[in-house]
C-alpha positions in Angstrom: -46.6 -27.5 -35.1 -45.7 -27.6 -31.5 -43.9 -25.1 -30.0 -40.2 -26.3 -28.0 -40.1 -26.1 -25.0 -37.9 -24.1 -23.1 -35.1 -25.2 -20.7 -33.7 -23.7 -18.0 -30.0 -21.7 -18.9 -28.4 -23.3 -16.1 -30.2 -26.8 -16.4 -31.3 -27.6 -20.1 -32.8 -30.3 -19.2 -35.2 -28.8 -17.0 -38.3 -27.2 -19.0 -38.8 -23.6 -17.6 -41.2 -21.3 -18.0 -40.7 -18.1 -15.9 -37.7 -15.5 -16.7 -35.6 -14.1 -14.6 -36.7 -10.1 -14.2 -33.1 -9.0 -14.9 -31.4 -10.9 -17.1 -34.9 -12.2 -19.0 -33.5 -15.7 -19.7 -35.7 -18.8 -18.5 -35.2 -20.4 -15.1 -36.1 -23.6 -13.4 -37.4 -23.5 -9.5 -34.4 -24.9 -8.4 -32.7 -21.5 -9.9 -35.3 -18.5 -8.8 -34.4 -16.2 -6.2 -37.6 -14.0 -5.2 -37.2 -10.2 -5.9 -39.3 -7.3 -5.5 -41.0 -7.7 -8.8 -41.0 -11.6 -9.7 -37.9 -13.5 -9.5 -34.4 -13.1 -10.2 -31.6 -16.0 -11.1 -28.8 -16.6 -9.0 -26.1 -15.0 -11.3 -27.7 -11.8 -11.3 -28.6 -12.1 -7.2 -25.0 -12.2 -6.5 -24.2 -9.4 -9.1 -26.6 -7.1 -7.2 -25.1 -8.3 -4.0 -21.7 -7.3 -5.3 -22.8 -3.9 -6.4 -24.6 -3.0 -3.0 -22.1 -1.2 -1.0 -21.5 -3.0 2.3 -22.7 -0.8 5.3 -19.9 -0.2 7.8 -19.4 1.5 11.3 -18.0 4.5 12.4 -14.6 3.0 12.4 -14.7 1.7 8.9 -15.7 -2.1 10.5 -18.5 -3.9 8.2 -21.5 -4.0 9.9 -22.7 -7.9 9.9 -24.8 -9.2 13.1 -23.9 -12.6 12.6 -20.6 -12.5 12.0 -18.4 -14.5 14.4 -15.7 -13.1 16.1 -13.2 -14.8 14.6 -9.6 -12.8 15.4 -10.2 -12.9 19.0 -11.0 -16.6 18.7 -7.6 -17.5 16.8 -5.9 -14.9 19.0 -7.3 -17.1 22.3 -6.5 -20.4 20.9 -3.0 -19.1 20.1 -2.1 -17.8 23.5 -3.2 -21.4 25.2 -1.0 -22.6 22.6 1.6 -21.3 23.1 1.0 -21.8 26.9 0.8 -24.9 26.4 4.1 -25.3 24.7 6.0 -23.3 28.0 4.6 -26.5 30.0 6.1 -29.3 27.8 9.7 -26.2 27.6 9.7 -24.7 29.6 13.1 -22.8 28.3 10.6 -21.2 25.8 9.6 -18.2 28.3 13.4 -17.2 28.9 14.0 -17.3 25.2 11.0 -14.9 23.3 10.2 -12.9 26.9 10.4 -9.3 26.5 13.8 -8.4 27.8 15.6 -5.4 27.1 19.2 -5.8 28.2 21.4 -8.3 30.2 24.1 -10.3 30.0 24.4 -13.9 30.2 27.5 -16.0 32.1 29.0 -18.7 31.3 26.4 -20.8 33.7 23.9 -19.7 31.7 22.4 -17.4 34.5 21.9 -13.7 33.9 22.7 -10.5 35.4 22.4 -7.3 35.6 23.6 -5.1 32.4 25.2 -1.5 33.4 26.8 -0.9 29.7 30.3 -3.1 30.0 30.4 -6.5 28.7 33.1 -9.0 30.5 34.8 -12.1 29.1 32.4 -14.6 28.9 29.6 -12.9 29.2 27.5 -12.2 26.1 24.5 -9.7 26.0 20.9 -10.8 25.6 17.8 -9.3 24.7 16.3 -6.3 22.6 19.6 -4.5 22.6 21.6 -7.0 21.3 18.8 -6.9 18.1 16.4 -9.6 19.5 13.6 -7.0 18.7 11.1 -10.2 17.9 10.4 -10.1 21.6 8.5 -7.1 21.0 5.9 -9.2 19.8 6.6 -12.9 21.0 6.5 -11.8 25.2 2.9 -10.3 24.7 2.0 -14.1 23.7 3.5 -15.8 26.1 2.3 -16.1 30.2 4.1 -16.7 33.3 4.9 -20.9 33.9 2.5 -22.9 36.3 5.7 -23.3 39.2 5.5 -19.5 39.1 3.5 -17.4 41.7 0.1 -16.3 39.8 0.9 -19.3 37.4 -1.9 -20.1 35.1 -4.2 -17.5 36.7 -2.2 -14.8 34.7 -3.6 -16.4 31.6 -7.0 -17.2 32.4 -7.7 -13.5 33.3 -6.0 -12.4 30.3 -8.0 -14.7 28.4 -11.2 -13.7 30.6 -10.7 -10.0 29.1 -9.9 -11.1 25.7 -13.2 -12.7 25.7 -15.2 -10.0 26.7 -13.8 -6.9 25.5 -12.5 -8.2 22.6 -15.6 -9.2 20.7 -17.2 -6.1 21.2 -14.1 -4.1 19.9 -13.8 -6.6 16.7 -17.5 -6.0 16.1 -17.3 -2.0 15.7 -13.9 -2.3 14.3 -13.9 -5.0 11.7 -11.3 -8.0 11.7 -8.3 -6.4 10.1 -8.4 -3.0 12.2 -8.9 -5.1 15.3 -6.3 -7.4 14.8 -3.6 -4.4 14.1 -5.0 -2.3 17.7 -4.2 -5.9 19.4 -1.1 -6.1 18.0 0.0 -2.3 18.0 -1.1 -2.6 21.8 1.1 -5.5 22.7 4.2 -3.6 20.6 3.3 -0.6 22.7 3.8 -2.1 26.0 6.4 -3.6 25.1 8.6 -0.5 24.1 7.6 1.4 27.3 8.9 -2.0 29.2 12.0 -1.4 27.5 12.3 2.2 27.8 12.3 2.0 31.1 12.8 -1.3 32.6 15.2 -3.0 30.0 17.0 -5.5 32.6 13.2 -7.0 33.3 11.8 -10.1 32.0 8.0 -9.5 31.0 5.5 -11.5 29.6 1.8 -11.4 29.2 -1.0 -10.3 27.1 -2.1 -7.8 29.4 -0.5 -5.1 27.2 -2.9 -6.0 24.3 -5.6 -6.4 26.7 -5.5 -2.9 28.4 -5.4 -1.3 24.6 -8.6 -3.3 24.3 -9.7 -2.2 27.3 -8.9 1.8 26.3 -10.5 1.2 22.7 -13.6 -0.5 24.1 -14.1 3.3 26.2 -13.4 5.5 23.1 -15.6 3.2 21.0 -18.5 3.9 23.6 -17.9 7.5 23.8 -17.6 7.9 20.3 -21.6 5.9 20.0 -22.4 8.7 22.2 -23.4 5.6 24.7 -24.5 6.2 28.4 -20.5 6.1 30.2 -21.4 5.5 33.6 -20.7 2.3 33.3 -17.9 2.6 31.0 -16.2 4.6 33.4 -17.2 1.8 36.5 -15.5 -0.5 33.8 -12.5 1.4 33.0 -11.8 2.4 37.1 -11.8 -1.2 37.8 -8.8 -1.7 35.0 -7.0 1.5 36.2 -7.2 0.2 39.9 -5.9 -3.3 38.6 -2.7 -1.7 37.0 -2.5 0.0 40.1 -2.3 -3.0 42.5 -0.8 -5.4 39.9 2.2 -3.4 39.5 3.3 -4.9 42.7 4.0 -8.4 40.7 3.1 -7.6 36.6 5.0 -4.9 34.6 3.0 -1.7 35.0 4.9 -0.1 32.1 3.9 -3.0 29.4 0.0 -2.2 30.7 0.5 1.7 30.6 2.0 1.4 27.6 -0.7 -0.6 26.2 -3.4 1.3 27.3 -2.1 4.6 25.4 -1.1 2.4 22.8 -5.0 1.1 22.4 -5.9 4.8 23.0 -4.2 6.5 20.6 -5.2 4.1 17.9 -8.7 4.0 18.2 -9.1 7.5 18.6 -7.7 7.8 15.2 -10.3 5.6 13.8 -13.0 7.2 15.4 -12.2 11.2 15.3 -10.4 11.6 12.3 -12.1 13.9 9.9 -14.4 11.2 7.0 -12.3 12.2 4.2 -9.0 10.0 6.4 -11.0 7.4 7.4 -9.9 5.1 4.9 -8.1 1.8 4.8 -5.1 3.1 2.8 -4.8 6.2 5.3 -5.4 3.6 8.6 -2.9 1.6 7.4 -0.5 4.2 6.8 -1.1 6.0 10.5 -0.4 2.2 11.5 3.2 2.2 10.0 4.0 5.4 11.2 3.1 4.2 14.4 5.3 1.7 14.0 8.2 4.2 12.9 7.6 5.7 16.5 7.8 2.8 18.6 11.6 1.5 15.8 12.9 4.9 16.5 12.2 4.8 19.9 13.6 1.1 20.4 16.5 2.5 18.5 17.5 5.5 20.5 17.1 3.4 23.7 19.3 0.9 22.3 22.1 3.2 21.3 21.9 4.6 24.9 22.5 1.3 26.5 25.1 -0.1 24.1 27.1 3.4 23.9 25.7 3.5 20.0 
């Protein structure tokens, strides 16, 4: 009598003769993956894939070579977006810039805010609980009629691309994404603490955090920083000059912000260099920055 033949587990109509050096059931070639010793199936290729702890960097970021970075992508296409959206209304840049206090006529103008409110006149802005511009000004970019126009994007964008996908490749998608949006938070809140009757917009808050994280990261590598400090004089010197027509406080502010954060990631002791622990120094972060929004709105508004 003739012996039957045996199929392939995952294609029984396909006679198979080799077993997989794991599992020991027959595969077909369609189904062998090569291992060290012989061959393995693809069931129990991904199963020692999944049980191969993924190498990550210093800052808890998985290390992957050819992984695309994808959050400063998505974070580019949404800021032409959005760009793009001022141009067709314009109206958009007076309604989500970051502005801490003033106080809006009846001619739909605005003026100065000094603590009174007058018939007629209703307050605008962060202190009247608008606290979404926090967020929504670091995404938006002065209008093409105004002077710098759609140069202020382009070299925010410029720096985006550059720094940014060397900070999301040490950091990891998720931690970059929350530096880049802790940043743009952090610039905001020193615009309102102490320019609340100005009218700022701009990534250039999240760009200098970038910019701050990009010099810990290299110092933390132990990298040669003589050119991370050429890099980082040039920035300083640019928040220097472009405080004569940008907001130097959303850039400061954003550049301690970035700072502060990733030298959390990087110099914390192992044992807090966790995701649960990161994300908890993140929301206390974000305590900081309510707290401080609060007590500067209670001091503008008479509490």
């Amino acid at each position: 009598m003739e012996a039957a033949a045996t199929t392939c587990y995952r294609h029984p109509s396909i006679e198979a003769y080799v077993r997989c050096t794991r599992c020991d059931r027959h595969i077909c070639p369609d189904c062998m993956r090569e291992a060290s010793v012989g061959h393995q199936c693809v069931e129990c290729v991904k199963e020692g894939q999944r049980s191969v702890r993924q190498p990550r960097t210093v800052f808890g970021g998985a290390v992957s070579r050819a992984a695309a970075p994808v959050v400063t992508y998505v974070l580019i296409a949404l800021n032409v977006l959005v760009y793009l959206g001022e141009v067709v209304r314009p109206e958009i840049v007076d309604r989500f810039a970051v502005l801490g206090a003033v106080l809006t006529g009846p001619d739909g103008e605005q003026y100065y805010y000094r603590g009174d409110t007058f018939q007629g006149y209703e307050l605008t802005g962060i202190a009247d609980g608008e606290w979404y511009r926090l967020v929504t000004g670091a995404f938006l970019h002065l209008p093409p009629d105004a002077s710098f126009g759609v140069m202020h994007l382009l070299f925010n964008m410029f720096a985006l691309w550059n720094i940014g996908r060397a900070v999301e490749g040490q950091l990891g998608r998720a931690r970059y994404l929350a530096l880049y949006l802790l940043s743009a938070v952090g610039g905001s809140v020193l615009v309102y603490l102490l320019a609340p009757d100005t009218s700022t917009v701009g990534a250039s808050g999240a760009v200098f955090g970038l910019a701050a994280a990009y010099w810990v990261i290299h110092r933390r590598l132990g990298h040669d920083m003589a050119a991370v400090n050429r890099f980082m004089a040039g920035f300083l010197l640019w928040m220097v000059l472009s405080a004569l027509f940008t907001s130097w406080q959303g850039h400061l502010g954003g550049l301690l912000t970035g700072a502060l954060v990733t030298y959390g990631l990087a110099y914390a002791p192992a044992k807090l260099r966790t995701g649960p622990l990161q994300l908890a120094g993140g929301a206390v972060l974000l305590g900081l920055f309510a707290v401080a929004v609060a007590v500067r709105t209670s001091a503008l508004t008479g509490g």
